[in-house]
N, C-alpha and C positions, 0 to 999 in steps of 0.2 A: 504494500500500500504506500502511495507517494503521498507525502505529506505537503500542503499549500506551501508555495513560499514561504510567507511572510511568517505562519505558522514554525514553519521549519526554522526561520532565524532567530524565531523567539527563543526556540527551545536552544536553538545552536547558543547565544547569548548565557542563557542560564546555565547550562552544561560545561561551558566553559569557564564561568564565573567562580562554580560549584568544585570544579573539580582539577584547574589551572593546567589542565592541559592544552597542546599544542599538536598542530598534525606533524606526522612523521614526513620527514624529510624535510622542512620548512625550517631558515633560521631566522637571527634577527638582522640578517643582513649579511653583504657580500663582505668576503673577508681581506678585498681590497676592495677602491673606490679608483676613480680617476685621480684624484687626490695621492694615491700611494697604499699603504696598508695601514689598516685600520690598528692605532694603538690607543690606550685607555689604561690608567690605573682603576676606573673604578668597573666591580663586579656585579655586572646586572642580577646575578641574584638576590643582591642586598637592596635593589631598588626600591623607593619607597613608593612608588607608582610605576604599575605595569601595563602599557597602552598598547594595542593593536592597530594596524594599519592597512588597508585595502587600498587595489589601486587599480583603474582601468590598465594598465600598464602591464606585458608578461614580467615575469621577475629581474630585478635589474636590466629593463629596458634602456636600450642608447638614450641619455639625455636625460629621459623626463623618470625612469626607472631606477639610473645613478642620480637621479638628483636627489629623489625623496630618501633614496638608503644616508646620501649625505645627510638630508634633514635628522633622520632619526641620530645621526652619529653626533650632529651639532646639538641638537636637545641634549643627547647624556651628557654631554662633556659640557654646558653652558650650567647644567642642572647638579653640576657634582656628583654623576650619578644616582640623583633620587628620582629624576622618570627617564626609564626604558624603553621606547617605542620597538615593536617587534613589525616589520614592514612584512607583507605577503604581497604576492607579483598576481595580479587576476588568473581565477580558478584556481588558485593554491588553498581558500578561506571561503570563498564567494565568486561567483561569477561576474566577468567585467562592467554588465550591464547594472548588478545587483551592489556595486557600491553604495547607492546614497542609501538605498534603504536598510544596507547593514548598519551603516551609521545611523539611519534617524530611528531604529527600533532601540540603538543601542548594544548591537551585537559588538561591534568594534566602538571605537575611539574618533577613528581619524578616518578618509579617505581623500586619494587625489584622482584625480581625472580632470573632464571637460565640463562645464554646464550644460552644453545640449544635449546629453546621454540623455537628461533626465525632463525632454522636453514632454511625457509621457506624462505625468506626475503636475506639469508646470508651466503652462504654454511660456510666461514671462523669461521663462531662466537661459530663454534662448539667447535673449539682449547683453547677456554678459560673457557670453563666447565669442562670436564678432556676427555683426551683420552686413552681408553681402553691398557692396560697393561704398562702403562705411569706413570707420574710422582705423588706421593703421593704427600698429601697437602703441607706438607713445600717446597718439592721442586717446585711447581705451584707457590706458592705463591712468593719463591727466583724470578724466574722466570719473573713474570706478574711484582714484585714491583723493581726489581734491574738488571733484565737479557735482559729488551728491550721489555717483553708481551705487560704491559700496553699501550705502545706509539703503539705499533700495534693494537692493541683491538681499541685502539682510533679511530687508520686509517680506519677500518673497520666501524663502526657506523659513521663516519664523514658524509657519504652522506646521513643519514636519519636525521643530527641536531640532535643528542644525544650524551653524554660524559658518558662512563662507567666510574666507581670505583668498585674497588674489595670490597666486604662489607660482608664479609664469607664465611665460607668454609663447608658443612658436612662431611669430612673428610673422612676416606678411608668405602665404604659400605661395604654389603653384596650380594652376588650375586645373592638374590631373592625368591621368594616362588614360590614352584613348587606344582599339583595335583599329579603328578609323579615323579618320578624316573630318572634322567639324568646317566646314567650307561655309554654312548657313543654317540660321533659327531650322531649319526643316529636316536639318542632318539630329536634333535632339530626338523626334519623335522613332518610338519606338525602341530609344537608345536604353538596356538597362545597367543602370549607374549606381558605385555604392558612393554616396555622396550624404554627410547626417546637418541639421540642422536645418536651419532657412534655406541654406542653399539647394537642401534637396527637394524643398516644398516647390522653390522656383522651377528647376529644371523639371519638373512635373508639370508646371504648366504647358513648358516649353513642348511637353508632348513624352518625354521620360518618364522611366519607371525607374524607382528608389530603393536600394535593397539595404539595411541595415545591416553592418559586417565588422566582427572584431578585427583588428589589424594583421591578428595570425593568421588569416582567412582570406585575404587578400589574393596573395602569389597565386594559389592552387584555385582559387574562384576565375581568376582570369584565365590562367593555363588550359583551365578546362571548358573554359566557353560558361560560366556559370551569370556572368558580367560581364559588359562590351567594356565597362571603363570603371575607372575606383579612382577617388580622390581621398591621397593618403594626408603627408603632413610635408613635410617639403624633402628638398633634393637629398640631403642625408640620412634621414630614416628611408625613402624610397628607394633611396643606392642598397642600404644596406638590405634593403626586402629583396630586391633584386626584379622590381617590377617591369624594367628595363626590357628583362628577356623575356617578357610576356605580353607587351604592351607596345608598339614602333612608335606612339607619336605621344612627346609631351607638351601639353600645353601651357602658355602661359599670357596674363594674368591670373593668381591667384585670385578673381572677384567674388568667389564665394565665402572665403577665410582671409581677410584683409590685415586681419592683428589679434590672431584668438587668445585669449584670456584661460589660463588656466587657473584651478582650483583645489585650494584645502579646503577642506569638509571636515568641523566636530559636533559630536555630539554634545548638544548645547548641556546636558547635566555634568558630563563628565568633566568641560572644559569647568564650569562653577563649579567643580568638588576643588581645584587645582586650588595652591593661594596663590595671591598675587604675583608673586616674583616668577612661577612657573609657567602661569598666564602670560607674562610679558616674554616666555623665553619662547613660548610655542610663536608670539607675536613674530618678535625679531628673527628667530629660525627659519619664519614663513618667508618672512620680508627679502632674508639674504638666498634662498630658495629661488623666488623669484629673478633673483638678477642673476641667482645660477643660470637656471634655465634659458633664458632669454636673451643671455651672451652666448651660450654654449648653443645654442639652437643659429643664433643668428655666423655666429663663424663656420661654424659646421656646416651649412647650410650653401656657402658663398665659397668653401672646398671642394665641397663636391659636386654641386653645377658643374665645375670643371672636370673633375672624373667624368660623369655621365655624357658631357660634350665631347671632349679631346681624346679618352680611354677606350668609352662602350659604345663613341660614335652616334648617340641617340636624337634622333631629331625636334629639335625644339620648336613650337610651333606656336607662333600669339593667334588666339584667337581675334578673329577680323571682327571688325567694328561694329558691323550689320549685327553681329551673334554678342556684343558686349551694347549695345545699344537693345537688343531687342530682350536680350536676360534680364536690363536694369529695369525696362519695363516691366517686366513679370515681378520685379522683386519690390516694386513701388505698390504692385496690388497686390501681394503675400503679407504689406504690412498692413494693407489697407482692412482687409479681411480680419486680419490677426489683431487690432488693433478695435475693432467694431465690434469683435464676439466677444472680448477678455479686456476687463476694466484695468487689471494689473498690468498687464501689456501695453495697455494704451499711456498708463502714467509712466512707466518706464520708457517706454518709446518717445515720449514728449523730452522727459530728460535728455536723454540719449540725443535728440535729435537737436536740439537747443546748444545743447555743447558743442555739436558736430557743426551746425554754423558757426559760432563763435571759435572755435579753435582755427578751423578752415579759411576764416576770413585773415585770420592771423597770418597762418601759414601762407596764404597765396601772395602776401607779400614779404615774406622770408623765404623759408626754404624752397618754395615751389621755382622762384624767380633763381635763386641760385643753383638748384640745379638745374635748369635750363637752358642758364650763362656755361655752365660748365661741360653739359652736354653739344654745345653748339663749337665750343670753344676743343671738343677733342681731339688728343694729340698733343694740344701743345705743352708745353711744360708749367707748371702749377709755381 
């Protein structure tokens, strides 16, 4: 007999509370980092808090996998060893999808992934991943940490007892690997694409079908004709997938994923049992987290373009304007819709869009004009 989810988490929670076990073969982390090798005087078993951790992420995934095991490494050692975060890589604890609500039942402590996983649960929680032809990372970021996001993000997850923090960014993507040829809005129809969030609602209008797909799932969905096309996370997690050899044509702009926001996930009781000082470590861990990711995403990133160009020969391909003109269309009535049905969405979206003029008017007299001068100006010496 299968027992419901959510049932089954509850129980998982309690069993594990009861009885301080752990699954076989799972640690508290990899026993090096990018960083070097993990060293520590103090003895997680003497921790005076013991927290778990979920994460859409396989175990010690490139980037956003090593980052969190660093978080959990930074807590002990910031905390003197009195809290242990024990990190699990998805389906090691919980399935990748089933992060938040391990967390909002209480089964774990913490988890990291995306906010759109959980667009099921929260039409709003999409606004804080990124919206299509919307705001790159730094302005997401201006945004969530100084423009009013955060304190909404918060409102939002308040009914499930979970407190977001922003904890990375992968910064502006790619627009994806296709089997074919996107030449026009009419090459979408009939196209099926793993693509999550708003972006996927769009390309639905455009006449696509959307398949929702963990990132282990990927390679072998394309190889076998399961998907015509998948939009991963950019040029260095896709190198190392090797989507390359399954997929001829990459395209780009990323205007589905413009500046996605990642997320730590706690369970709002556990983070109020902490006292303050340990409150402020999970803070700042999150915060230095963040600029892991988001530097190490963005060099990695600006590397390997050039492998996949110059090494595996893969042909990169901008989508024409007709097909980014007639996508932005669709994604202007994706909010219009989403924004009409769901009150929470519309007062996020208001935010969100209010900042995005004010930032942008900013920028089109800064950065936009300098890099422009500087693209016209190529070749010569700086």
């Amino acid at each position: 007999m299968h027992l419901p989810r959510r049932q089954f988490l509850q129980q998982s929670a309690l069993a594990l509370a009861a009885t301080g076990v752990t699954l076989s073969g799972c640690t508290s982390g990899p026993t090096t980092t990018p960083a070097g090798p993990l060293t520590s005087p103090y003895d997680p078993a003497k921790a005076q808090f013991k927290w778990k951790m979920v994460t859409t992420w396989p175990p010690h995934f490139p980037s956003l996998g090593q980052g969190v095991d660093l978080f959990a490494q930074w807590v002990f050692q910031m905390s003197g060893g009195r809290l242990h975060i024990h990190v699990y890589g998805a389906n090691e604890l919980v399935p990748a999808y089933e992060v938040f609500e391990a967390v909002s039942l209480g089964a774990v402590q913490l988890g990291h992934g995306a906010p759109y996983y959980w667009s099921g649960k929260m039409a709003a929680c999409q606004f804080f991943a990124s919206i299509p032809f919307g705001m790159n990372s730094q302005q997401m970021v201006a945004w969530i940490l100084r423009g009013g996001g955060l304190e909404l993000w918060r409102e939002v997850y308040a009914p499930f007892k979970v407190i977001p923090f922003l904890a990375g960014t992968t910064g502006m993507q790619y627009g994806g690997w296709f089997k074919k040829t996107i030449d026009s809005m009419a090459d979408w129809k009939g196209l099926l694409i793993r693509m999550p969030g708003l972006g996927g609602k769009i390309v639905q209008k455009a006449g696509a079908t959307t398949i929702s797909l963990p990132g282990g799932e990927l390679y072998t969905s394309l190889e076998r004709g399961v998907i015509d096309a998948a939009d991963w996370i950019g040029p260095y997690h896709d190198y190392l997938l090797g989507l390359f050899r399954v997929a001829k044509y990459y395209y780009y702009p990323g205007w589905q994923e413009t500046g996605t926001p990642l997320e730590m996930i706690v369970n709002q009781a556990a983070f109020q049992s902490l006292p303050p000082d340990l409150q402020a470590i999970i803070e700042g861990a999150t915060a230095r987290l963040h600029d892991w990711i988001f530097m190490e995403t963005e060099v990695k990133n600006a590397e390997h373009l050039q492998k996949l160009v110059k090494e595996e020969k893969v042909e990169v391909r901008r989508f024409p304007d007709e097909v980014l003109t007639g996508l932005h269309r669709h994604a202007l009535e994706v909010y219009a819709e989403l924004t009409q049905s769901d009150p929470l969405s519309k007062k996020v979206y208001q935010s969100y869009e209010s900042f995005r003029q004010t930032i942008t008017n900013w920028h089109a007299s800064t950065e936009k004009v300098y890099y422009e001068q500087i693209q016209a100006t190529k070749g010569l010496p700086v």
